[in-house]
C-alpha positions in Angstrom: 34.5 2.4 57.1 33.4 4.3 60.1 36.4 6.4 59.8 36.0 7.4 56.4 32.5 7.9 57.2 33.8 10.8 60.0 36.3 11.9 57.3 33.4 13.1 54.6 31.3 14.4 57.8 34.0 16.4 58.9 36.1 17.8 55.7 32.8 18.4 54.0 33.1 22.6 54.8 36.9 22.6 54.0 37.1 20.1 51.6 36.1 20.8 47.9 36.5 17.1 46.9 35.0 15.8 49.8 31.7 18.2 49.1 31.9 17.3 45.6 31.7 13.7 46.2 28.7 14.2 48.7 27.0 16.2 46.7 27.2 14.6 43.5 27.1 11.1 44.6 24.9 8.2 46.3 26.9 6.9 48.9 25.5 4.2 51.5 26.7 3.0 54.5 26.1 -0.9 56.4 28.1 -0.6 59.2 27.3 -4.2 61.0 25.9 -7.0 59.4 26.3 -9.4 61.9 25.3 -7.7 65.2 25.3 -10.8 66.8 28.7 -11.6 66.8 29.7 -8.3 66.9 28.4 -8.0 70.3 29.5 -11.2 71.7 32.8 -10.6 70.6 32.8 -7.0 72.4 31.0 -8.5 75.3 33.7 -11.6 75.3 37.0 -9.7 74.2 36.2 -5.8 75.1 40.1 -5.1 74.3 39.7 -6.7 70.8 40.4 -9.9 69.3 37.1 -11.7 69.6 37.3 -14.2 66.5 33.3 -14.8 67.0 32.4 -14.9 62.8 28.4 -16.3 63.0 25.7 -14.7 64.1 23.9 -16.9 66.7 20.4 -18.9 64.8 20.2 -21.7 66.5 21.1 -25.1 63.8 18.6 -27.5 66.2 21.8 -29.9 66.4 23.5 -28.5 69.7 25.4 -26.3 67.2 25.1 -22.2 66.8 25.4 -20.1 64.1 25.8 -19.4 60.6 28.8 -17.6 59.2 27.1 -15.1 57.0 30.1 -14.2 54.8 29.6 -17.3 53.6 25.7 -17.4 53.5 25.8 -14.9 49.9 24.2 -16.5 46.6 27.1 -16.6 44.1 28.7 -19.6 43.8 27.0 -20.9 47.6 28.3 -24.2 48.6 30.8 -24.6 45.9 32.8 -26.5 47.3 33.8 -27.1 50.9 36.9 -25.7 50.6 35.7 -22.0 51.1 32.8 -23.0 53.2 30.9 -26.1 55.3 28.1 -27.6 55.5 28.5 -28.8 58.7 26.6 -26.6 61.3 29.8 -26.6 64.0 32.2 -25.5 61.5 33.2 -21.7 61.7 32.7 -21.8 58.2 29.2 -22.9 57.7 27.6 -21.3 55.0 23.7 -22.4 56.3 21.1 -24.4 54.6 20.9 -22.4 51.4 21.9 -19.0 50.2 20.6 -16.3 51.7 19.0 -18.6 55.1 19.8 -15.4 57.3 18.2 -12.5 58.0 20.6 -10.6 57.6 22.2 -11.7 54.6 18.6 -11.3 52.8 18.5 -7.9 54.5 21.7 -7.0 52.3 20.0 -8.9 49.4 16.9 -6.7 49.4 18.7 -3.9 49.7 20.9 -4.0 47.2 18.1 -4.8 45.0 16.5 -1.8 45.6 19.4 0.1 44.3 21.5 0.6 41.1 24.7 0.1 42.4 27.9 0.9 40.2 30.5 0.1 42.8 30.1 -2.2 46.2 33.0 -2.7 48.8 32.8 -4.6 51.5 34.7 -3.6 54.2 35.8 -6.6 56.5 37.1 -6.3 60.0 40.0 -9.0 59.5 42.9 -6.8 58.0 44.5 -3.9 55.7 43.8 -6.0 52.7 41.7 -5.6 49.5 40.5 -8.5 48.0 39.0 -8.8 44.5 37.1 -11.2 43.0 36.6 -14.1 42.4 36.3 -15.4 46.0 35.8 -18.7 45.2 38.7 -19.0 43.1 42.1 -17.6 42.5 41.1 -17.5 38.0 41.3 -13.9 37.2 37.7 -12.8 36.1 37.2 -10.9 32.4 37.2 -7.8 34.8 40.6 -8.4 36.3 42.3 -5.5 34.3 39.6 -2.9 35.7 39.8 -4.7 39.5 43.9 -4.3 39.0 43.9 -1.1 38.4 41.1 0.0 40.5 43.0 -1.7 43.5 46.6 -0.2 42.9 44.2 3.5 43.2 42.9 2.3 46.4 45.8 1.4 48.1 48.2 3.8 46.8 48.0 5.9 50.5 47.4 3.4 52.8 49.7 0.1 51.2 46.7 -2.7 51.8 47.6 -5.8 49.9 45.7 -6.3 47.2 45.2 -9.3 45.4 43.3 -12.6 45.5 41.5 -14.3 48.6 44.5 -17.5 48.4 47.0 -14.8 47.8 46.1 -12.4 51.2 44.3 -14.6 53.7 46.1 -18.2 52.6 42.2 -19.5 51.3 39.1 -19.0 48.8 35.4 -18.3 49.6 31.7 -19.4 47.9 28.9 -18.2 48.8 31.0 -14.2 49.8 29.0 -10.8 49.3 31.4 -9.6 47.2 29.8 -11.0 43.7 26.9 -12.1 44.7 25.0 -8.8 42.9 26.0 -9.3 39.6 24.8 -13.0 39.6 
């Protein structure tokens, strides 16, 4: 993201395209929504590689953290195959939907705006990942989300598919439909 961030900052002279699309468009940028962990990773790993995924609340049983792409409210807690509910699990989604910070943060601010399109940009791989999270069924959408995806990656070959069919597992309670709940 930060990349194609630099890209429209510094093709925006040269580029017709690019100045189109800044100029004609509302585009925002959340670079970091878990600063906790991105800074313990960078603190613990500085090369790269830190796996760190919650941010650091303290759960009051010994345990730390929350992993806050699992803390979103559509389909929260589903099941625990996409998520736990137990505090020491990497995976643990928090008390309820939207117990962080920073997940309400995101909340609030996407509910300030009229969003067409949201992507959320993960630091885990060249993948694209469409909905549903918490399950593999295709949605009523999938048509648009196929097609849309084979766009996207068309330049830069990301896998695109389902959450079981790129990172082996589904998610509840992920960002990425949580909006149109």
């Amino acid at each position: 993201m930060v990349f194609y961030m630099w890209y429209l900052l510094e093709n925006y002279e040269s580029d017709p395209e690019v100045r189109y699309l800044v100029d004609n468009t509302e585009l925002y940028f959340l670079p970091c929504i878990n600063p906790d962990g991105y800074v313990f990773n960078e603190t613990t790993e500085p090369d790269g590689g830190g796996m760190w995924r919650k941010n650091f609340r303290d759960n009051d049983d010994g345990s730390t953290g929350v992993d806050l792409n699992r803390n979103y409210g559509f389909q929260w807690g589903f099941d625990d195959e996409g998520s736990s509910p137990n505090p020491g699990s990497s995976t643990y989604r928090g008390t309820e939907a939207f117990s962080e910070p920073e997940t309400q943060a995101v909340r609030a601010f996407c509910q300030a705006h009229e969003f067409i399109v949201a992507l959320n940009y993960h630091t885990y791989g060249d993948l694209l990942i469409y909905p549903w999270g918490y399950s593999d069924s295709p949605t009523s959408d999938a048509p648009i989300f196929n097609a849309l995806a084979k766009v996207m990656t068309l330049q830069n070959d990301y896998l695109s598919v389902t959450g079981s069919e790129t990172v082996g597992y589904v998610v509840n309670g992920d960002s990425d439909a949580w909006i149109y709940v």
